[in-house]
C-alpha positions as CSV (number, residue, x, y, z in Angstrom):
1,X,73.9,-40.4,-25.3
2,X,70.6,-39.3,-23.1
3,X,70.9,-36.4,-20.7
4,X,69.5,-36.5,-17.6
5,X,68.3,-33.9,-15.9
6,X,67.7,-32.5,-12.3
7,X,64.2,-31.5,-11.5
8,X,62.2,-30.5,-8.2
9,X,58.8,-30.9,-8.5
10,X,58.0,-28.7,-5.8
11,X,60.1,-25.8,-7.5
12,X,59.6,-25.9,-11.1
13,X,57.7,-24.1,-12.9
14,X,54.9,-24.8,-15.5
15,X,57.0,-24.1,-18.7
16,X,60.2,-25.9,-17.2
17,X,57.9,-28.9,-16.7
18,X,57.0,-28.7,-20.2
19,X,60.5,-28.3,-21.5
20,X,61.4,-31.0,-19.2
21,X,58.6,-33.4,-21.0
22,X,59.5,-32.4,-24.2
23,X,62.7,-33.3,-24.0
24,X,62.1,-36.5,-22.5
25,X,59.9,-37.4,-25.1
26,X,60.8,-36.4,-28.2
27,X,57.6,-38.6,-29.9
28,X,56.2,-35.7,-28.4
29,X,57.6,-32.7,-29.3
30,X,57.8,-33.8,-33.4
31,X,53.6,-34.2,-32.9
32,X,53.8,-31.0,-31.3
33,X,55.8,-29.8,-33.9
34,X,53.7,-30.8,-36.7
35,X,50.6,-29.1,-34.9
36,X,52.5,-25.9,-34.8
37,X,53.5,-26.1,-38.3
38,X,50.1,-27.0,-39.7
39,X,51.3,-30.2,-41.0
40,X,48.5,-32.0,-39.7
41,X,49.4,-35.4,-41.0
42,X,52.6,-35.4,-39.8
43,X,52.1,-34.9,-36.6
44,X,49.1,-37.6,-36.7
45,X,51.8,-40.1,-37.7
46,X,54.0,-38.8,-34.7
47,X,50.8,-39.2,-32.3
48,X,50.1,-42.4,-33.5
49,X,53.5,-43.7,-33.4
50,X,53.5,-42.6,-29.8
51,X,50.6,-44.7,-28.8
52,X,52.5,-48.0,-30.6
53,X,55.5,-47.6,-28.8
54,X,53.2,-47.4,-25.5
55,X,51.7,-50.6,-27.1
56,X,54.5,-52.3,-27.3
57,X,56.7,-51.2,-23.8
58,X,53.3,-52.6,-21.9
59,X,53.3,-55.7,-24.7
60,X,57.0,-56.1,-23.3
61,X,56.3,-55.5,-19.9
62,X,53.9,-58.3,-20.0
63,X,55.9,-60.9,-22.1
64,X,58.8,-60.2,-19.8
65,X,56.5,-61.2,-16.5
66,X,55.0,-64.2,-18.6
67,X,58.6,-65.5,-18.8
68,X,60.7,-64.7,-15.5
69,X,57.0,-66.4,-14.0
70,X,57.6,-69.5,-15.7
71,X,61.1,-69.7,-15.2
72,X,60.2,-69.5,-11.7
73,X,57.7,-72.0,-11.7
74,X,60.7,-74.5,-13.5
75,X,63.3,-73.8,-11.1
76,X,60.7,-74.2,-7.9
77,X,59.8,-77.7,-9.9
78,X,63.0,-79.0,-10.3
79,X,63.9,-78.2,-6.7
80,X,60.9,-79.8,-5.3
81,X,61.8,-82.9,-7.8
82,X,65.3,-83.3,-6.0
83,X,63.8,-82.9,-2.4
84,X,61.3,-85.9,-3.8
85,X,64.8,-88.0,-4.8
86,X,66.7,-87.3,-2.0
87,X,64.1,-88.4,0.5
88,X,63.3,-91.6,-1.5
89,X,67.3,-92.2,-1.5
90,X,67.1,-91.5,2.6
91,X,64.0,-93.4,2.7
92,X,65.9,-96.9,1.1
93,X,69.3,-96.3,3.0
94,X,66.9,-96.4,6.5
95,X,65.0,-99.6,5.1
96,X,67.6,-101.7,4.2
C-alpha cells in the first residue's frame, strides 16, 4: 500500500526533499544504491529501467489521448447523424 506523505515546499529542507524523492521513486534509490555500492552495472540497469518506464507512462499518456479523441469525434458524429435524421423526418411531416 503507498504512503503518502505531507510536505511543505517552503519548509523543507534539502535532505528531507531528498528522502522525500527517494521514497517516491524507488527506480531511484536501487540506482542510487548501486552507485554507492560500486555495483556499477546494477545500478545502470536500474537507470535505464527508469528511463523505460518514463517511456512508456508518456507512450500511455499519448495512446490514452489518441483514444478518448476518437471516441469523441464518434460520439460528436453520431449526434450530428441523428440531428441530420430528425430534420429530414420534420422536413417530410411539413411537406406532405
Amino acid at each position: 500500500m503507498a504512503e503518502e506523505y505531507y510536505y511543505d515546499e517552503d519548509t523543507e529542507t534539502a535532505m528531507e526533499k531528498v528522502k522525500r524523492l527517494f521514497r517516491e521513486n524507488k527506480v531511484v534509490a536501487s540506482g542510487n544504491y548501486g552507485v554507492r555500492t560500486g555495483r556499477r552495472e546494477f545500478a545502470q540497469h536500474m537507470f535505464r529501467a527508469r528511463v523505460g518506464f518514463q517511456f512508456f507512462t508518456l507512450a500511455a499518456l499519448l495512446g490514452g489521448g489518441m483514444f478518448y479523441d476518437k471516441k469523441r469525434k464518434d460520439e460528436r458524429l453520431a449526434i450530428e447523424q441523428d440531428r441530420m435524421v430528425a430534420l429530414d423526418q420534420h422536413q417530410q411531416e411539413n411537406s406532405v
